[in-house]
Legacy VTK file of the C-alpha trace (Angstrom):
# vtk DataFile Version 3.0
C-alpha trace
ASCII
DATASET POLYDATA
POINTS 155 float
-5.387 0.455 -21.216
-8.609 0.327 -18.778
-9.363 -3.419 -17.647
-12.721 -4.319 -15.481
-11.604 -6.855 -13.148
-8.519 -6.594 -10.549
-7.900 -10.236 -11.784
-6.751 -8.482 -15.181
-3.777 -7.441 -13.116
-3.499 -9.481 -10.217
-0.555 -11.693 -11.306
2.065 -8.548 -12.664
0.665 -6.719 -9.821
1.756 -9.699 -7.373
5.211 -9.766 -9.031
6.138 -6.407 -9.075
4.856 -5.878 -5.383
7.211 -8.810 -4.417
10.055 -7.460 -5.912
10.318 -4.114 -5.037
8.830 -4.713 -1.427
9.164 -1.022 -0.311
6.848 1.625 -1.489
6.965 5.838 -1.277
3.330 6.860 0.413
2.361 10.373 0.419
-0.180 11.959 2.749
-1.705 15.551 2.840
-0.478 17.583 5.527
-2.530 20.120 7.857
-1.186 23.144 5.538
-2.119 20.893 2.086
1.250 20.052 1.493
1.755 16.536 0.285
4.650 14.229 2.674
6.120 11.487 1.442
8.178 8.356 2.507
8.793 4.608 2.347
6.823 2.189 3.761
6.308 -1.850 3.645
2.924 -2.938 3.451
1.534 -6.193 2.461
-1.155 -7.272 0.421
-4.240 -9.186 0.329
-4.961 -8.340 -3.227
-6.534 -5.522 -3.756
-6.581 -4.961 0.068
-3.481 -3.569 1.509
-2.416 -3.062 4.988
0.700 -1.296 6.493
1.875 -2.346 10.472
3.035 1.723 11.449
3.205 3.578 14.846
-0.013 5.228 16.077
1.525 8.584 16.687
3.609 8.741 13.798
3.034 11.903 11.121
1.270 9.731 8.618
-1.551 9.064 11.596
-1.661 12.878 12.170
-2.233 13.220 8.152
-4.747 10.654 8.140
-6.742 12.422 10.661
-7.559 15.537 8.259
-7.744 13.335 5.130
-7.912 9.095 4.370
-6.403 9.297 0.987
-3.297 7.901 0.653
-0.965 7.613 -2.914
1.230 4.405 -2.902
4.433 4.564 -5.537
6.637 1.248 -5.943
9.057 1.680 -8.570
12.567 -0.954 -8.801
15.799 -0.871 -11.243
14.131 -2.538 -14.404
11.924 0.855 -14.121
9.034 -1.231 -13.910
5.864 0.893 -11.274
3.218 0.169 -9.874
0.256 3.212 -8.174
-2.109 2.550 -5.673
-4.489 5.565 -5.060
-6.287 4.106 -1.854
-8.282 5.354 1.570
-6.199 4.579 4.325
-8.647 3.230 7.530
-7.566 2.572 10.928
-8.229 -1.240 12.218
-8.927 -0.993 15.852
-9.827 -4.780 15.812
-7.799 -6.964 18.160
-7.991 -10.388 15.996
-7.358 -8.314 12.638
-4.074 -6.841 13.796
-3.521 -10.530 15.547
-4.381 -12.140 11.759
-2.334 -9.241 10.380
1.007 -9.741 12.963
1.256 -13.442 11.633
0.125 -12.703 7.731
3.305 -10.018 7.907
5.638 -12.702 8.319
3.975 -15.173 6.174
3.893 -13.206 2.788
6.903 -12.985 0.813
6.624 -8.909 0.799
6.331 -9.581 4.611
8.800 -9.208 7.676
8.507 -9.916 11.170
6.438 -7.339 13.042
8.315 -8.056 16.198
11.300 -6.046 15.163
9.471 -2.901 15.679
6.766 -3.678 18.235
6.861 -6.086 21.389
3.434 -7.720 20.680
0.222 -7.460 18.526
-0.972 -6.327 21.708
1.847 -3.433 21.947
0.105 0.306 22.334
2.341 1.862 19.418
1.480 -1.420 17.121
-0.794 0.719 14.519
-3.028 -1.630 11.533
-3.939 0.654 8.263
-5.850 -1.237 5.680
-5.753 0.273 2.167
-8.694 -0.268 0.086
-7.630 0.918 -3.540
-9.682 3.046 -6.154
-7.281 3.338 -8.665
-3.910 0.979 -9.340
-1.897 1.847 -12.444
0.753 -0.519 -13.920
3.546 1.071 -16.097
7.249 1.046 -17.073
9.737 3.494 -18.795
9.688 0.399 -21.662
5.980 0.817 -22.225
6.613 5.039 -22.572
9.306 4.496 -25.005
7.044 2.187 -26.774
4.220 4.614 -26.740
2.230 2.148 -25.023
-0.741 3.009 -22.425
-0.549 1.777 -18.399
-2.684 -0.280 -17.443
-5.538 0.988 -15.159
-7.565 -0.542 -13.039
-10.390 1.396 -11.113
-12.348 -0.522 -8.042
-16.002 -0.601 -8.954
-18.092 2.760 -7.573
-19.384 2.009 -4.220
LINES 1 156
155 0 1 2 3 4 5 6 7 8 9 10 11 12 13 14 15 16 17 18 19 20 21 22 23 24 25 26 27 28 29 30 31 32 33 34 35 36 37 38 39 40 41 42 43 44 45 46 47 48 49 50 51 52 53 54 55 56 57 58 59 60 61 62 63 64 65 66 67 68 69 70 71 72 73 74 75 76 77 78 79 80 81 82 83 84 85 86 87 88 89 90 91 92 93 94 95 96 97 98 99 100 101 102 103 104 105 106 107 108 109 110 111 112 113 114 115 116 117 118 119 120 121 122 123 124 125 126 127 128 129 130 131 132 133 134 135 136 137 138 139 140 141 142 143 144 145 146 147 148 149 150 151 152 153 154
């Protein structure tokens, strides 16, 4: 099932972000080979950002090619996709507004546990702007029963 408006989805998306907290992100290699692993970002619905080192192999992926796929999935079998474009934020009061929103969200953590400072040189801010988020679970398959899309508006 298609719906228009990100507020058609907002609240399950909410809930099911919250409770599964950690998602599986895959990135395009240099050789085309898709890489995935798990990462915590947070959201500012639909805008998502993820706190990750600047050197790290998801920064060398992102070089060659912004799209990112986001996969949460949790024990009830409930999921949730994000199909985004991954931008660096180079912005010193974004990733200071982003350092205190980490720990303020309930998806959130502190920030501190893996860099010194917002100011810290390894202290990376990706902000994922979604084209396409999909809501599904293995009850609506067995039930024959469509996911629900959503698709940001064509820029």
């Amino acid at each position: 099932m298609e719906v228009d408006q990100f507020a058609d989805i907002a609240v399950e998306f909410r809930r099911r972000i919250e409770q599964t907290q950690w998602a599986s992100m895959t990135t395009v290699d240099s050789r085309s080979r898709p890489r995935g692993r798990l990462v915590h970002p947070v959201w500012e619905e639909p805008v998502g950002w993820l706190a990750t080192g600047c050197h790290s192999f998801k920064a060398q992926h992102l070089e060659r090619n912004q799209f990112v796929s986001l996969a949460y999935w949790d024990q009830s079998h409930e999921q949730v996709y994000v199909e985004c474009r991954a931008t660096w934020v180079d912005d010193d009061t974004e990733r200071q507004r982003l350092w205190q929103l980490y720990e303020t969200k309930p998806e959130g953590y502190p920030l501190a546990h893996f860099f010194k400072a917002p100011t810290h040189p390894e202290y990376g801010l990706l902000r994922f702007d979604p084209w396409r988020i999909e809501l599904w679970s293995v009850k609506e398959l067995f039930a024959g029963t469509s996911p629900t899309v959503w698709r940001a508006p064509a820029h």
